[in-house]
N, CA, C and O atoms as a Tripos MOL2 file, in Angstrom:
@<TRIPOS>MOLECULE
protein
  284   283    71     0     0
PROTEIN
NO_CHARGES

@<TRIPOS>ATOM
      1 N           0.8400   -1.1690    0.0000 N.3       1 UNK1
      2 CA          0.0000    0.0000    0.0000 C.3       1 UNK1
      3 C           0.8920    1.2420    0.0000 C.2       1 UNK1
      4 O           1.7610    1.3110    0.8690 O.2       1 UNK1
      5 N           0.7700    2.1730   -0.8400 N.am      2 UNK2
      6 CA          1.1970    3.1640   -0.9670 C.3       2 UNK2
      7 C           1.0950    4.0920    0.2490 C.2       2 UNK2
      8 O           0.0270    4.0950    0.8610 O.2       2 UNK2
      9 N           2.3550    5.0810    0.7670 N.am      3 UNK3
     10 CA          1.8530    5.7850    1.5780 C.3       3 UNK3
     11 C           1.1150    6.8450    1.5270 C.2       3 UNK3
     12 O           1.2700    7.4470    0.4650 O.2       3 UNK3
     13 N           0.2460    7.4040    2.3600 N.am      4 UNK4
     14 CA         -0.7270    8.4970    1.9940 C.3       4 UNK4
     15 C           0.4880   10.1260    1.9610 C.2       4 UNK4
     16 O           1.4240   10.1690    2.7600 O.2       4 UNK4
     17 N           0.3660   10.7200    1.4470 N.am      5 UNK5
     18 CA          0.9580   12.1030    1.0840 C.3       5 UNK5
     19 C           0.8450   12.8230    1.9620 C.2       5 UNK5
     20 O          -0.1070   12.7110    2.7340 O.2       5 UNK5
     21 N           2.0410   14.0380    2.1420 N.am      6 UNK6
     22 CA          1.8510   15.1130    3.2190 C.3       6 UNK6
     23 C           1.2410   16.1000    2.6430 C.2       6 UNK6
     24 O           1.9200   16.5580    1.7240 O.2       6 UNK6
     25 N           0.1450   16.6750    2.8090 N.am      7 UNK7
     26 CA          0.0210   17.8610    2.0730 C.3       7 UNK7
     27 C           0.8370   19.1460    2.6190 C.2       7 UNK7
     28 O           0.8380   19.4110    3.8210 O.2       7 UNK7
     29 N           1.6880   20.1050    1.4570 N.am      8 UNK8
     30 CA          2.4020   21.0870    1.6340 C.3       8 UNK8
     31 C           1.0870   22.0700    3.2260 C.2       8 UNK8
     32 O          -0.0910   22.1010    3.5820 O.2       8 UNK8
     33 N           2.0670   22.4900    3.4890 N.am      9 UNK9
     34 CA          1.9770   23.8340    4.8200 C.3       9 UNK9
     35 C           1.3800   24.9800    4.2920 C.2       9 UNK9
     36 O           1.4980   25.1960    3.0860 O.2       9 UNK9
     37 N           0.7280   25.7840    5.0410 N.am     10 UNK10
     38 CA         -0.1400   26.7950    5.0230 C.3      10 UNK10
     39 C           0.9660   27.8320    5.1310 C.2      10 UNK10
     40 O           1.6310   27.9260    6.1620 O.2      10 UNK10
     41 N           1.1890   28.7000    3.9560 N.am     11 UNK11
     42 CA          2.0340   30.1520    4.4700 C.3      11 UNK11
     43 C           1.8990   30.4790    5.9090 C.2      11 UNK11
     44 O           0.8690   30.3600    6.5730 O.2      11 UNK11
     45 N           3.0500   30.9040    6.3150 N.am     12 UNK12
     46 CA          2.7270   31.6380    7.9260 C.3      12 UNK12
     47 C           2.6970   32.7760    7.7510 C.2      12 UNK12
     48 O           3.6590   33.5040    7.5060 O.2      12 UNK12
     49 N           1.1070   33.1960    7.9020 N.am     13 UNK13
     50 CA          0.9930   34.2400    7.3940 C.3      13 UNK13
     51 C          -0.5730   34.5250    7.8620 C.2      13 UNK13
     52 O          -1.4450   33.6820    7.6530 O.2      13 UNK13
     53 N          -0.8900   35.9650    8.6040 N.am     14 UNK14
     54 CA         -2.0180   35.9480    9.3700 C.3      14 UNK14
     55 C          -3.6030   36.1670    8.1570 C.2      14 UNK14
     56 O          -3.6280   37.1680    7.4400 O.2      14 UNK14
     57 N          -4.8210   35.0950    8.0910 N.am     15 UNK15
     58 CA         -5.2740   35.9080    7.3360 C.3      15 UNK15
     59 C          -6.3080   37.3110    7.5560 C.2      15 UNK15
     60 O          -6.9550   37.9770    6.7480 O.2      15 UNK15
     61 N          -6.1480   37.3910    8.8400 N.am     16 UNK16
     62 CA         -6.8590   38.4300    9.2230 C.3      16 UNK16
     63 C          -5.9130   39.9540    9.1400 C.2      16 UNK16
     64 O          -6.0260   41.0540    9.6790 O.2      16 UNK16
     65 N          -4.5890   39.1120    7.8000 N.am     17 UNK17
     66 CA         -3.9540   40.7380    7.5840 C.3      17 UNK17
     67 C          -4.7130   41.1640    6.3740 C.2      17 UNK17
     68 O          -4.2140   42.1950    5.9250 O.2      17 UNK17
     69 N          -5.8350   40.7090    5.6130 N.am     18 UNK18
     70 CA         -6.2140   41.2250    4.4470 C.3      18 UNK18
     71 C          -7.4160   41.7140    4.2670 C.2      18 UNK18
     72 O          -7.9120   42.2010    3.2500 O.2      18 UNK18
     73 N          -8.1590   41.4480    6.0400 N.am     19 UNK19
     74 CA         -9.3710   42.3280    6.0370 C.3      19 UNK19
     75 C          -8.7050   43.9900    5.8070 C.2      19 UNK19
     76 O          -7.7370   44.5170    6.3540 O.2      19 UNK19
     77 N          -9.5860   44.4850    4.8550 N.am     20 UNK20
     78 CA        -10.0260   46.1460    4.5880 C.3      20 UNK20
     79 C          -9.1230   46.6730    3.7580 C.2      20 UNK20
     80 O          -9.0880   47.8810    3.5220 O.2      20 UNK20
     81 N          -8.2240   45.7180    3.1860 N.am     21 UNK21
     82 CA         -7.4240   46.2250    1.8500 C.3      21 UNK21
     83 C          -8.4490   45.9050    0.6630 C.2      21 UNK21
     84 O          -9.6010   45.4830    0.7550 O.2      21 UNK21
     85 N          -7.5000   46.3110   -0.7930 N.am     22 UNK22
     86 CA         -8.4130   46.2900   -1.4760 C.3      22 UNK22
     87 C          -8.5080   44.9060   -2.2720 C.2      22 UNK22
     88 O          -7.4460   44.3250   -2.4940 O.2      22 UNK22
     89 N          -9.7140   44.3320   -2.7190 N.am     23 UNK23
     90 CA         -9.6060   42.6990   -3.3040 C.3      23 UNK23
     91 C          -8.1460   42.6850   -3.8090 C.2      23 UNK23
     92 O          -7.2660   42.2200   -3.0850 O.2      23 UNK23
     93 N          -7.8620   43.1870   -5.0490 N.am     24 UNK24
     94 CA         -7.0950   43.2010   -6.0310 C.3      24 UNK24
     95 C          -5.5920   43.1720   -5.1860 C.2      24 UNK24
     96 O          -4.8270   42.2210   -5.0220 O.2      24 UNK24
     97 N          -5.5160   44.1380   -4.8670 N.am     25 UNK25
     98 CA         -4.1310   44.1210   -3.6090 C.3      25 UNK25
     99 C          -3.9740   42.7950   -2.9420 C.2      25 UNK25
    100 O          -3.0480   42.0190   -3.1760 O.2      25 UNK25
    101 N          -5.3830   42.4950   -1.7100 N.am     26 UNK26
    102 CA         -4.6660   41.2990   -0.9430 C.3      26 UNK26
    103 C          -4.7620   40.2400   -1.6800 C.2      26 UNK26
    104 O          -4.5790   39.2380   -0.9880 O.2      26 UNK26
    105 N          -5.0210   39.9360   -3.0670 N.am     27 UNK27
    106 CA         -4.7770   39.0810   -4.0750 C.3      27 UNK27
    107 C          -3.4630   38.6770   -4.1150 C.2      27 UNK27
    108 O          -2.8480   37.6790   -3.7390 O.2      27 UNK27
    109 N          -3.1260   39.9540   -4.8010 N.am     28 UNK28
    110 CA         -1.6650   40.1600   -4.9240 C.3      28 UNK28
    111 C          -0.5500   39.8680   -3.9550 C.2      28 UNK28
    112 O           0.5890   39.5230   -4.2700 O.2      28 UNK28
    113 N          -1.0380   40.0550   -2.6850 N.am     29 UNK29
    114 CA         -0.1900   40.3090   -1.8030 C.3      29 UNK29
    115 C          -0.3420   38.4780   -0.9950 C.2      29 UNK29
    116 O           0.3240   38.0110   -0.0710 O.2      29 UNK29
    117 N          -0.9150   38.1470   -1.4060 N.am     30 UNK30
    118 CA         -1.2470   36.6480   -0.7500 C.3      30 UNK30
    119 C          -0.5260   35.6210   -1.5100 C.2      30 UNK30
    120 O          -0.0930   34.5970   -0.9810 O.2      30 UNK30
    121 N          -0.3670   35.9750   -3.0840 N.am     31 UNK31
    122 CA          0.1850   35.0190   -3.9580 C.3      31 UNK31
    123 C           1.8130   35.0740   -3.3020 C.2      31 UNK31
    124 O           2.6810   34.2610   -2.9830 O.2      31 UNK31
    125 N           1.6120   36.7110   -3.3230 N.am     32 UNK32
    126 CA          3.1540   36.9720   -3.3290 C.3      32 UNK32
    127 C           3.8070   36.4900   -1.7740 C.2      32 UNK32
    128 O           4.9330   36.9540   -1.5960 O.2      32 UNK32
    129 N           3.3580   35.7680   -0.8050 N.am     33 UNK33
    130 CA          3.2940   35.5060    0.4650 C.3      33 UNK33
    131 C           3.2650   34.0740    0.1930 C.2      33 UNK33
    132 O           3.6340   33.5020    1.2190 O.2      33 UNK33
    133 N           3.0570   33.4390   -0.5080 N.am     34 UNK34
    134 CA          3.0220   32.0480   -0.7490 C.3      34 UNK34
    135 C           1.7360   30.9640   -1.2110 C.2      34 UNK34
    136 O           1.9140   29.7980   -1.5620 O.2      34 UNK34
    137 N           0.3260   31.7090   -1.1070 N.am     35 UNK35
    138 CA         -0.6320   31.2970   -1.0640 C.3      35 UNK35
    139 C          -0.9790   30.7570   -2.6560 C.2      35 UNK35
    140 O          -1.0530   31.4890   -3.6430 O.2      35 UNK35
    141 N          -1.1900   29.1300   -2.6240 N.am     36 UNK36
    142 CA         -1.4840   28.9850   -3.9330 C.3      36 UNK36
    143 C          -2.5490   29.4280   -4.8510 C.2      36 UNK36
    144 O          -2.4660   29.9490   -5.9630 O.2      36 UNK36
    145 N          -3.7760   29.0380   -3.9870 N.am     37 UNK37
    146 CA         -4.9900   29.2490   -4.7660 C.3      37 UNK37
    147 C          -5.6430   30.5280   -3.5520 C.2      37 UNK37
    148 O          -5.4350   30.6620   -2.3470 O.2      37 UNK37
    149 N          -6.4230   31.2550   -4.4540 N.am     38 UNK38
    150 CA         -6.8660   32.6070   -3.7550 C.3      38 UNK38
    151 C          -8.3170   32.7650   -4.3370 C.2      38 UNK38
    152 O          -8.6020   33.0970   -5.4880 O.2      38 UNK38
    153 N          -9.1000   32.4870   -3.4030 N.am     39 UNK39
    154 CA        -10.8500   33.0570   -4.3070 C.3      39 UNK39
    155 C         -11.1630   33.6490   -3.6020 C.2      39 UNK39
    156 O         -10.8540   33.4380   -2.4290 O.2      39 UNK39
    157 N         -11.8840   34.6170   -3.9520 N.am     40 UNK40
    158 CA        -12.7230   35.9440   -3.9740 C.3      40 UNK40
    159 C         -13.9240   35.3940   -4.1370 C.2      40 UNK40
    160 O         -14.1780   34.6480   -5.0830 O.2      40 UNK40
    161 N         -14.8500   35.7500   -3.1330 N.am     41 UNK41
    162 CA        -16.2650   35.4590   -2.8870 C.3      41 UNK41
    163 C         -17.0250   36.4110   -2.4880 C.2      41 UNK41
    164 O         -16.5590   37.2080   -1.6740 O.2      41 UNK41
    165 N         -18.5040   36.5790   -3.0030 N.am     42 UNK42
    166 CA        -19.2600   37.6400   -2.5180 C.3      42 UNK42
    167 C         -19.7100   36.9440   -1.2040 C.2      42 UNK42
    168 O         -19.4410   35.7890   -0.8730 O.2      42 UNK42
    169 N         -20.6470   38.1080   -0.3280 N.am     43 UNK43
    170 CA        -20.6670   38.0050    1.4100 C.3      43 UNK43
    171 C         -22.2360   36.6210    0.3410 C.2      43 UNK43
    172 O         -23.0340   36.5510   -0.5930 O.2      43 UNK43
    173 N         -21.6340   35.8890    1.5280 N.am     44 UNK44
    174 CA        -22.8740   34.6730    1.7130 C.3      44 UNK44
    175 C         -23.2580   33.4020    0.8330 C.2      44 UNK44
    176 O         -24.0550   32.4650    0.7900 O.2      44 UNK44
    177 N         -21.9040   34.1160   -0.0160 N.am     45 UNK45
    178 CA        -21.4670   32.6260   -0.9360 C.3      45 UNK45
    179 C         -21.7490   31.5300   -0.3370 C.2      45 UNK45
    180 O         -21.5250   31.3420    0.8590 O.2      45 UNK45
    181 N         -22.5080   30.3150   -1.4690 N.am     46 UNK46
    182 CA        -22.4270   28.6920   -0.7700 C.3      46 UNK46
    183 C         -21.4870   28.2920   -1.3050 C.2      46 UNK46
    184 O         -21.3450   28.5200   -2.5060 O.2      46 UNK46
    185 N         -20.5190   27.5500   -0.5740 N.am     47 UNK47
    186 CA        -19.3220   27.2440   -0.4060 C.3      47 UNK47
    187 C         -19.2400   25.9320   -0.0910 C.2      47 UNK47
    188 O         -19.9240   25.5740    0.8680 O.2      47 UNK47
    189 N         -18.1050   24.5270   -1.0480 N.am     48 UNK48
    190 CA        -18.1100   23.4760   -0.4490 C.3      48 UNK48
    191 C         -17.4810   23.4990    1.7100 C.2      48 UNK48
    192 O         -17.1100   24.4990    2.3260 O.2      48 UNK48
    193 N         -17.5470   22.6880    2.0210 N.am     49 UNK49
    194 CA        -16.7160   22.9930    3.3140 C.3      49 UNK49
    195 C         -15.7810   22.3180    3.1970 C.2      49 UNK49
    196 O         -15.3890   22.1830    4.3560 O.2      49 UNK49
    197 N         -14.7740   21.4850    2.2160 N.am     50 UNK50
    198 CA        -13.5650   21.1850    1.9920 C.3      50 UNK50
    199 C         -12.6990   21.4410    2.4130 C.2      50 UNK50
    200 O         -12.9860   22.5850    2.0610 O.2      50 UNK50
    201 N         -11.4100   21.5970    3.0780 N.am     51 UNK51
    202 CA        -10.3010   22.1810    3.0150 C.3      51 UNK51
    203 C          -9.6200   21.9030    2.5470 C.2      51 UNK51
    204 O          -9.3520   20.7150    2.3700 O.2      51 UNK51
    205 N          -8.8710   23.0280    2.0210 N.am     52 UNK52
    206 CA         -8.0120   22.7580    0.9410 C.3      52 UNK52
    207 C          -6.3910   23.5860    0.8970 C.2      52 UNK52
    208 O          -6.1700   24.7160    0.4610 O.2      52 UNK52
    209 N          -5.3270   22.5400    1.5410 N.am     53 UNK53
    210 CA         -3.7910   23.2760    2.1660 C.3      53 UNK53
    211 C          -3.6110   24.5540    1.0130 C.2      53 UNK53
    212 O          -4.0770   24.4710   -0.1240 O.2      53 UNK53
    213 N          -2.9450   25.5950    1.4600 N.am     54 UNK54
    214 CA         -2.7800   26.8390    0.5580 C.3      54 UNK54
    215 C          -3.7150   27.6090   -0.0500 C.2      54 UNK54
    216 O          -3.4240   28.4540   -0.8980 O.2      54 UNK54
    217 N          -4.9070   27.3610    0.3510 N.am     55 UNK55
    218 CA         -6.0850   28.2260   -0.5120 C.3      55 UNK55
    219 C          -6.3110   29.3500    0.6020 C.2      55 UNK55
    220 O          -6.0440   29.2980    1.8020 O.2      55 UNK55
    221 N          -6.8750   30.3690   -0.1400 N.am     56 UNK56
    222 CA         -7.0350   31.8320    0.8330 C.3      56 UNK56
    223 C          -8.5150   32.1760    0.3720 C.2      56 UNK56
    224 O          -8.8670   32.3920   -0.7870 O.2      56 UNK56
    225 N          -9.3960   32.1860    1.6300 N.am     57 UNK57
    226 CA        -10.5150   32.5390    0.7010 C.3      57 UNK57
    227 C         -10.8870   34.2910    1.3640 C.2      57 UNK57
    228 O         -10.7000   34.4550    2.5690 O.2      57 UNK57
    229 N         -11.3630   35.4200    0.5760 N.am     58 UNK58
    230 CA        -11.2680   36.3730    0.5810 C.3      58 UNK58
    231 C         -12.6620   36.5420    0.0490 C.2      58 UNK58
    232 O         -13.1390   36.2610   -1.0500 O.2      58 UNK58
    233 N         -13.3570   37.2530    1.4830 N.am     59 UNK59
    234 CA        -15.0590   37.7270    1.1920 C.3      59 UNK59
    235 C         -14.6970   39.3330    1.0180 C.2      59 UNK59
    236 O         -14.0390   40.0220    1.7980 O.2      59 UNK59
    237 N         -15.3380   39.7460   -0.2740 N.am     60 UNK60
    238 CA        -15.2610   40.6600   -0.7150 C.3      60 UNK60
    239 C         -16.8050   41.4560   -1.0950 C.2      60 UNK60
    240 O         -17.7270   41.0170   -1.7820 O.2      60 UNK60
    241 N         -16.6890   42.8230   -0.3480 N.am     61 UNK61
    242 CA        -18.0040   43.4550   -0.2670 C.3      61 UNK61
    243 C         -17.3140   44.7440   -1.3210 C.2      61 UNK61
    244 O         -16.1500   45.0840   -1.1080 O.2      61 UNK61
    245 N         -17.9200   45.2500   -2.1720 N.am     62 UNK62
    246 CA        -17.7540   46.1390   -2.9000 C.3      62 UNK62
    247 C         -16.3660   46.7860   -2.7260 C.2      62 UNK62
    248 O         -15.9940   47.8650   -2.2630 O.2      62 UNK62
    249 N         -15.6200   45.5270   -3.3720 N.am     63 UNK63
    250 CA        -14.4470   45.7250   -3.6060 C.3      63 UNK63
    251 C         -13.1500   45.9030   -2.8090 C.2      63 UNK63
    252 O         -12.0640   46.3690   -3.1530 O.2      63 UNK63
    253 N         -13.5170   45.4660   -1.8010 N.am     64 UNK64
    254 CA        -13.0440   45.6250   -0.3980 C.3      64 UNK64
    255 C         -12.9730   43.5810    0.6130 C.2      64 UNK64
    256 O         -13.9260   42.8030    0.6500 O.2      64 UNK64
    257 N         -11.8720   43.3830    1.1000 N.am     65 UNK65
    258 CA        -11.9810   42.4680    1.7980 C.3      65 UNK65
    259 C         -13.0740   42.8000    3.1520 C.2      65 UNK65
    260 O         -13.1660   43.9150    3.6640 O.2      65 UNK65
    261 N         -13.8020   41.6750    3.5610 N.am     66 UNK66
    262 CA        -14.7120   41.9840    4.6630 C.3      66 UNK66
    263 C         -13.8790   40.6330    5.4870 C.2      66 UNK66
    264 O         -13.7440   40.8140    6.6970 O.2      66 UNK66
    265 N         -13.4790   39.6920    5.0890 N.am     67 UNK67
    266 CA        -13.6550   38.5620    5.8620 C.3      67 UNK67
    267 C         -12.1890   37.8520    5.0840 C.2      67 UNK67
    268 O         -11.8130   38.2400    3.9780 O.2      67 UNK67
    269 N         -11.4860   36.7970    5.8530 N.am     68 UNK68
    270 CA        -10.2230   36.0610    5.4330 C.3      68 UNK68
    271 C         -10.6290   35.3660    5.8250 C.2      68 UNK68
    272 O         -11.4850   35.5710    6.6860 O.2      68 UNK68
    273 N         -10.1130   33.5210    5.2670 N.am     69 UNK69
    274 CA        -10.0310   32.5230    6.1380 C.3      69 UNK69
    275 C          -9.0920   31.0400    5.1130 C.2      69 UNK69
    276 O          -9.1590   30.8490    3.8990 O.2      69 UNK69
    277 N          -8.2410   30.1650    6.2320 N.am     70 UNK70
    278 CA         -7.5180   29.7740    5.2640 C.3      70 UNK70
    279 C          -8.7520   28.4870    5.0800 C.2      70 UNK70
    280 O          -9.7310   28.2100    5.7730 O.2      70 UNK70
    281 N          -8.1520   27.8260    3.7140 N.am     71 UNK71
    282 CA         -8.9010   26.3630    2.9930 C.3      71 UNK71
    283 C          -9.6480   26.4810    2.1870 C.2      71 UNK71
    284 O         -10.1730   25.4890    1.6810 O.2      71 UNK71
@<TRIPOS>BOND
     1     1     2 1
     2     2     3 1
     3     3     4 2
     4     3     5 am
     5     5     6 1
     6     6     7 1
     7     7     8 2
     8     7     9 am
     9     9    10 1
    10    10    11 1
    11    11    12 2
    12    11    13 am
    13    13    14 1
    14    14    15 1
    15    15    16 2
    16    15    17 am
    17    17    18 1
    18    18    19 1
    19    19    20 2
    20    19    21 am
    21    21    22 1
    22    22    23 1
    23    23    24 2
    24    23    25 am
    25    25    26 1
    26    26    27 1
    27    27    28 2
    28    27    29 am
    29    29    30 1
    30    30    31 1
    31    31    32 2
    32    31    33 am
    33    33    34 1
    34    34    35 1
    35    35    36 2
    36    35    37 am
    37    37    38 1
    38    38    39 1
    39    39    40 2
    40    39    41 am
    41    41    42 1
    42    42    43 1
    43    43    44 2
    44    43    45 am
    45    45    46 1
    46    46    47 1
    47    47    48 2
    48    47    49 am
    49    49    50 1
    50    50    51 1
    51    51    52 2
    52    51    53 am
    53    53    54 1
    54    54    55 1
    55    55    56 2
    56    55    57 am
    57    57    58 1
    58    58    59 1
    59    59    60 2
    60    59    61 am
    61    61    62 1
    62    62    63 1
    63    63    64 2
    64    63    65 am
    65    65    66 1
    66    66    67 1
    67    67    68 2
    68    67    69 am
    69    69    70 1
    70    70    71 1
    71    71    72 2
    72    71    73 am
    73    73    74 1
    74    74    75 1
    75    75    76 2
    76    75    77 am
    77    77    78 1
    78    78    79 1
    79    79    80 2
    80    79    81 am
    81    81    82 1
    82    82    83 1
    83    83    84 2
    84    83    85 am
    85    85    86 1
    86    86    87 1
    87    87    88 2
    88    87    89 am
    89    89    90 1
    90    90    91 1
    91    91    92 2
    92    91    93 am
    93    93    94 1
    94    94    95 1
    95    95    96 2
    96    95    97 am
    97    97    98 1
    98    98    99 1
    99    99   100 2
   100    99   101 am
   101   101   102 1
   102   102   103 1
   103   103   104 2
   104   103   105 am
   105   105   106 1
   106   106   107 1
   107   107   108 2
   108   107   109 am
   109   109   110 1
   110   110   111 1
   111   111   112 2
   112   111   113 am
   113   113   114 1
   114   114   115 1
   115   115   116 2
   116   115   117 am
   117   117   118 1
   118   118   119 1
   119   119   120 2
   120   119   121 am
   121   121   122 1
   122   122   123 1
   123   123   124 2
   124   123   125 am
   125   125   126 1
   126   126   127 1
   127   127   128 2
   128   127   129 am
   129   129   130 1
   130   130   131 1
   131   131   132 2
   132   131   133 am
   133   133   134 1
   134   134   135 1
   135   135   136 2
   136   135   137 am
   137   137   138 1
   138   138   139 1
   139   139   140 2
   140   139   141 am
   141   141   142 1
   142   142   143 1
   143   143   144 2
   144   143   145 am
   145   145   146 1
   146   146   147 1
   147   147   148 2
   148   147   149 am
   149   149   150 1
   150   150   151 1
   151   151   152 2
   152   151   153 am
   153   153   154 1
   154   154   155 1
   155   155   156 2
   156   155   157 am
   157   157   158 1
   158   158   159 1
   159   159   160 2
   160   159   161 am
   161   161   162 1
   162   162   163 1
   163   163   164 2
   164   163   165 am
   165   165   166 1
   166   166   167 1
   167   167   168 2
   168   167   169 am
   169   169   170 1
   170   170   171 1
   171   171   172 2
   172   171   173 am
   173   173   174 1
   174   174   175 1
   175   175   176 2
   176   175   177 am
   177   177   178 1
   178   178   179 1
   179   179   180 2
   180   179   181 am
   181   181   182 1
   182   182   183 1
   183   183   184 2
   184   183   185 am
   185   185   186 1
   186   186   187 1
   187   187   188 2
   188   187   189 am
   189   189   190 1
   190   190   191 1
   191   191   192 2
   192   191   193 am
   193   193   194 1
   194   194   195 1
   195   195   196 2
   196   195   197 am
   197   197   198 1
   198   198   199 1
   199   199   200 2
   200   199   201 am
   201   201   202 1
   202   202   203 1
   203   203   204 2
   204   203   205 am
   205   205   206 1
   206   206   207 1
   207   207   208 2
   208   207   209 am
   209   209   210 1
   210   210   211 1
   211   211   212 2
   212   211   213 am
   213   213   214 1
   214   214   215 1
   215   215   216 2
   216   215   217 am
   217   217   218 1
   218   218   219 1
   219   219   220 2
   220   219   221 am
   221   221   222 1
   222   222   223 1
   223   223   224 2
   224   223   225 am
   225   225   226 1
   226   226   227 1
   227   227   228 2
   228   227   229 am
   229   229   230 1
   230   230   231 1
   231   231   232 2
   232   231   233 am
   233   233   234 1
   234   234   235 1
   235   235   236 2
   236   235   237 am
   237   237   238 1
   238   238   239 1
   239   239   240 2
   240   239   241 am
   241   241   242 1
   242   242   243 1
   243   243   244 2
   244   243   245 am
   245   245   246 1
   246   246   247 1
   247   247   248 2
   248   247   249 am
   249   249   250 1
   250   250   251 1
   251   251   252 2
   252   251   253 am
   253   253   254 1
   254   254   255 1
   255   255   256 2
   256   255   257 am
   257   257   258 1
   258   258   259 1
   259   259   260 2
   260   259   261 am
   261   261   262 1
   262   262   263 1
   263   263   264 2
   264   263   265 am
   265   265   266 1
   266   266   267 1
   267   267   268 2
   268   267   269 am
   269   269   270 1
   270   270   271 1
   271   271   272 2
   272   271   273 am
   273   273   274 1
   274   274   275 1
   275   275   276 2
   276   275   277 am
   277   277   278 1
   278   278   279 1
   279   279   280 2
   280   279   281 am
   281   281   282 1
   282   282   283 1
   283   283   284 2
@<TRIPOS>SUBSTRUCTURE
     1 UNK1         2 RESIDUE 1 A UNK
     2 UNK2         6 RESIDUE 1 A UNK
     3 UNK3        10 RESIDUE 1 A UNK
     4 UNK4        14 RESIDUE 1 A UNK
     5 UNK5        18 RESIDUE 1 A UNK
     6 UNK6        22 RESIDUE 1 A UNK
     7 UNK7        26 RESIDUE 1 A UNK
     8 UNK8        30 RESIDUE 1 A UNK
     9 UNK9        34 RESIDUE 1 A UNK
    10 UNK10       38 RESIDUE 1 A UNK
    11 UNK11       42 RESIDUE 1 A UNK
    12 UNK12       46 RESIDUE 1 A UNK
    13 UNK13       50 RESIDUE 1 A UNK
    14 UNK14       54 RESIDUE 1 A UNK
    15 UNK15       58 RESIDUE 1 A UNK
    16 UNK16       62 RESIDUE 1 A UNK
    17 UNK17       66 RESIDUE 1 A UNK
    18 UNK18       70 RESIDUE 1 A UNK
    19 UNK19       74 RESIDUE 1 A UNK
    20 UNK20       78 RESIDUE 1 A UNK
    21 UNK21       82 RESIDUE 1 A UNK
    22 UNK22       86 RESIDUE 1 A UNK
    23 UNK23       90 RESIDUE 1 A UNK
    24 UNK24       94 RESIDUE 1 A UNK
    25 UNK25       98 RESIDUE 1 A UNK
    26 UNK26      102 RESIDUE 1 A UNK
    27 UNK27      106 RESIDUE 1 A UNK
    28 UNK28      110 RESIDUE 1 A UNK
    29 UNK29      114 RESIDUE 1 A UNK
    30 UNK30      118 RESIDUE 1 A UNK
    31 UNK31      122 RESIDUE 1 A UNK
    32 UNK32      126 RESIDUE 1 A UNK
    33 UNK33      130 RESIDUE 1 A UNK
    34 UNK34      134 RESIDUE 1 A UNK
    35 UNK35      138 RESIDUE 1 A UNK
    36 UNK36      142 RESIDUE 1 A UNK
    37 UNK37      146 RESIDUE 1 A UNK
    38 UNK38      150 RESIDUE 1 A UNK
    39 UNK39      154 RESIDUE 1 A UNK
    40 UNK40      158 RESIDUE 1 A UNK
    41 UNK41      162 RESIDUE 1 A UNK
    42 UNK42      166 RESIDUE 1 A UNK
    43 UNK43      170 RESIDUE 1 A UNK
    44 UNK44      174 RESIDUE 1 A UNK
    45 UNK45      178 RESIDUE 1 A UNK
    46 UNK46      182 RESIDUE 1 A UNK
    47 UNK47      186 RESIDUE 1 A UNK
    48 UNK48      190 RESIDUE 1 A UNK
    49 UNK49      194 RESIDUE 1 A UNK
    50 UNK50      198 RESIDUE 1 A UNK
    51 UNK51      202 RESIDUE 1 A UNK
    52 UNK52      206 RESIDUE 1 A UNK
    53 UNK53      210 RESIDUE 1 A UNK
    54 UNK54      214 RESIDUE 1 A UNK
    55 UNK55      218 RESIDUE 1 A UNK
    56 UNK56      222 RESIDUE 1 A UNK
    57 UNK57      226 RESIDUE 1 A UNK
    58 UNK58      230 RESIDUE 1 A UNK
    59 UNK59      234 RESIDUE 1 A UNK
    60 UNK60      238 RESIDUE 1 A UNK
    61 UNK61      242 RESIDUE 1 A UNK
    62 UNK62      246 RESIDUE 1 A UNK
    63 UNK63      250 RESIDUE 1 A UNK
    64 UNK64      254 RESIDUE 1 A UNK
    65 UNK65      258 RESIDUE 1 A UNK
    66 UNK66      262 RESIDUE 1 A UNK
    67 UNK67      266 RESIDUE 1 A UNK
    68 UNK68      270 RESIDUE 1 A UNK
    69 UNK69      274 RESIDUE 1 A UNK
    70 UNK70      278 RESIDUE 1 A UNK
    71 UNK71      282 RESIDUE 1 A UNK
């Protein structure tokens, strides 16, 4: 039996630094921090509850982060 895989580490990196910047910025600034995958969601999106190592998800209210959270 094959062994099961490590999944890679979560940037150390707070995501409650990208509430109230602007989408486009903490986009930018998350890739550039290590974060693989980055989605942008409007407030109240249905959302799988998956987690998923390196993803940044970023609730965005008129263009503006409201909310961070990693998976």
């Amino acid at each position: 039996m094959a062994p099961v895989p490590t999944p890679p580490a979560d940037p150390q990196d707070s995501p409650d630094a990208y509430v109230g910047l602007d989408a486009q910025e903490a986009e930018r600034q998350a890739r550039g921090r290590g974060w693989s995958t980055v989605r942008q969601l409007p407030p109240g999106a249905i959302i799988t509850m998956e987690y998923l190592a390196g993803r940044l998800n970023l609730e965005v209210t008129d263009g503006t982060v409201t909310r961070s959270w990693k998976g």
